[in-house]
KOLBA-651860 format. One record per residue (C-alpha): x, y negated, z negated; residue in three letters; residue number from 0. Coordinates in nm, 2 decimals. Example, Ala and Ser with C-alpha at 12.3 -4.5 7.8 and 13.67 -1.06 7.14 Angstrom:
// residues 2
<<1.23, 0.45, -0.78>, "ALA", 0>
<<1.37, 0.11, -0.71>, "SER", 1>
This chain:
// residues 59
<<1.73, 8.22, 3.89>, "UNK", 0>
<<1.38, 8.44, 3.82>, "UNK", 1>
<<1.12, 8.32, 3.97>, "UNK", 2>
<<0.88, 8.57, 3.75>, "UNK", 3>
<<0.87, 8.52, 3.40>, "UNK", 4>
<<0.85, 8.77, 3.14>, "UNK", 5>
<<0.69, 8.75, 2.81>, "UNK", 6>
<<0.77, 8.89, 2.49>, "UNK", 7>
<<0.41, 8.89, 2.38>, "UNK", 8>
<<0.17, 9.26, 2.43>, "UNK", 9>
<<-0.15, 9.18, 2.63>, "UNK", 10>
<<-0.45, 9.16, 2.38>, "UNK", 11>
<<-0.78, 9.34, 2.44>, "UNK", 12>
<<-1.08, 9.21, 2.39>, "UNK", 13>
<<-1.15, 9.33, 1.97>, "UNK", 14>
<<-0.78, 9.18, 1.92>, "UNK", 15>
<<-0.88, 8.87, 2.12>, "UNK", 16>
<<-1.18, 8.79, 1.91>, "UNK", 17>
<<-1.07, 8.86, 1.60>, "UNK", 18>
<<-0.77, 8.64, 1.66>, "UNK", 19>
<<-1.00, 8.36, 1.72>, "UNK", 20>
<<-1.27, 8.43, 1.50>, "UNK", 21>
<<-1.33, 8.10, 1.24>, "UNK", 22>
<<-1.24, 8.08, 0.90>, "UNK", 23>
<<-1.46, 7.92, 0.61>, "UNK", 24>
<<-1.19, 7.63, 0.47>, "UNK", 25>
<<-1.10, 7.54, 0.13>, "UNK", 26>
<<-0.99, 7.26, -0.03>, "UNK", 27>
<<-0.68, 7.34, -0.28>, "UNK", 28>
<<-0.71, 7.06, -0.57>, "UNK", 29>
<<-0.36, 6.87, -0.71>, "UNK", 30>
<<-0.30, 6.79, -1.08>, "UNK", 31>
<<-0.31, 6.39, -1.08>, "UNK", 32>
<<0.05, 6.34, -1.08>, "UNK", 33>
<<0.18, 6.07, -1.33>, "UNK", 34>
<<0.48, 5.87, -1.18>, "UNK", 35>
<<0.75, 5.82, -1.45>, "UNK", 36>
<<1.10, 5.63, -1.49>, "UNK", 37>
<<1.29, 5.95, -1.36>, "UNK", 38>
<<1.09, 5.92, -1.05>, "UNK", 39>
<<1.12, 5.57, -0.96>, "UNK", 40>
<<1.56, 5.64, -1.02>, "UNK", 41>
<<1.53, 5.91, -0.80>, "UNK", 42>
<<1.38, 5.66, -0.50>, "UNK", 43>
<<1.68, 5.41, -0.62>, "UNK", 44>
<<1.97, 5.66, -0.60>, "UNK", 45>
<<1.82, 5.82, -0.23>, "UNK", 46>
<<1.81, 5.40, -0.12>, "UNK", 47>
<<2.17, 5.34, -0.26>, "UNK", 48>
<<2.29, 5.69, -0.05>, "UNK", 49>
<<2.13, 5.59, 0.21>, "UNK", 50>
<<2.32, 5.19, 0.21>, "UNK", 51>
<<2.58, 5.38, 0.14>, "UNK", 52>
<<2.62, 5.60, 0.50>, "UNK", 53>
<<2.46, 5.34, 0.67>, "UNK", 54>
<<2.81, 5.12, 0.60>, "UNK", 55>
<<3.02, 5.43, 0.65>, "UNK", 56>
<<3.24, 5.46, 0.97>, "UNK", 57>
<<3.32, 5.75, 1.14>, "UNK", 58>
């Protein structure tokens, strides 16, 4: 067994080390209201019924 371990990762200098680490100014990213409609609420039926489904299944 090694008792030294090697990694795959180059040693950074200092520049690389700070810029690495340096902060970022976040932004929020803005969603269309989404409107829920009938083919959405048969989608989360048919996943439940699948789901039943395997749950009852034997192997």
């Amino acid at each position: 067994m090694k008792k030294q371990a090697t990694t795959p990762f180059a040693s950074l200098n200092n520049k690389q080390l700070e810029a690495l680490s340096t902060q970022v100014k976040e932004t929020i990213a803005y969603e269309k209201a989404r409107i829920f409609s009938a083919v959405d609420l048969w989608n989360i039926q048919r996943r439940g019924r699948t789901m039943v489904s395997r749950r009852n299944f034997a192997f």
